[in-house]
N, C-alpha and C positions, 0 to 999 in steps of 0.2 A: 132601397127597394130590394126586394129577394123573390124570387118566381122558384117555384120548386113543383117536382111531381116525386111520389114513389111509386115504386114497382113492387111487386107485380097488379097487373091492373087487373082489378073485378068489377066487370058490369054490372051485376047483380045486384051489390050489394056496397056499402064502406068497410074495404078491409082494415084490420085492426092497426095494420100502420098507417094508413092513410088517416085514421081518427087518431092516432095518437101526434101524427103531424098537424092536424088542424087544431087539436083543445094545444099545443104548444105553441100556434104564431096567436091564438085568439089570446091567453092567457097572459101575453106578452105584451098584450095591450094596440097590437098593432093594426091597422086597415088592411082589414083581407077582403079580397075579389076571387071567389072561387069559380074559375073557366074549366072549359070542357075538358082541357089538356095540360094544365093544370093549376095551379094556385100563387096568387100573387100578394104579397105584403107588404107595405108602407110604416116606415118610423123614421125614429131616429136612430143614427150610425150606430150607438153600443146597442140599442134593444134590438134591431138586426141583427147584429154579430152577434151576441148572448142567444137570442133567438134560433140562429142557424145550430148554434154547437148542440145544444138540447134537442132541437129538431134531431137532428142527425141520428145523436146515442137511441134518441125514445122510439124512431121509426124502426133504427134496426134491431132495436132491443124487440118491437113487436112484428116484427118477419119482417118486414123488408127487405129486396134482393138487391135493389139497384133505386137509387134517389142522386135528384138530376137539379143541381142547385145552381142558379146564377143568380148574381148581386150586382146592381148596378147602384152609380152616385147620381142622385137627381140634382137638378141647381134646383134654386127654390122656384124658380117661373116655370119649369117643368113640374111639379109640382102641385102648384097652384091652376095647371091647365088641366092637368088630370083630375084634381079635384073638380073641377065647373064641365069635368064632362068631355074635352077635347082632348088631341091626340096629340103626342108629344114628335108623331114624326118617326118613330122607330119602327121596325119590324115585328109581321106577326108577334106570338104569344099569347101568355094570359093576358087577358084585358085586366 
């Protein structure tokens, strides 16, 4: 799983890096949950990894100042809880 936001943040509107980070985890095939604060994605370990580095380049290629990345390993019954809807127990974040 990978949770990520970039900067700088527009109310207004989807700035151009923030859309070039979302067509990048969707394109990757992965389960995204877009939160208030910011965006969470679901796969497997390489479409993650591959996912982050491209993330990265295309965000800051399109203005990004600052992008804020954590990755965590689920076991499969975390997982499976978060799919049916339940909480795995962890802290705030993106849902």
């Amino acid at each position: 799983m990978v949770e990520f936001t970039t900067e700088p943040f527009e109310l207004d509107t989807f700035p151009p890096h923030a859309v070039a980070a979302r067509k990048v985890v969707d394109e990757a095939g992965l389960d995204v949950a877009v939160g208030p604060f910011g965006t969470g994605a679901e796969g497997e370990a390489e479409q993650i990894l591959a996912a982050v580095t491209k993330l990265l380049r295309e965000s800051l290629d399109a203005g990004a100042t600052r992008i804020s990345v954590q990755v965590s390993v689920l076991a499969e019954t975390e997982t499976e809880t978060e799919a049916e809807g339940g909480s795995t127990g962890g802290e705030g974040g993106t849902p």
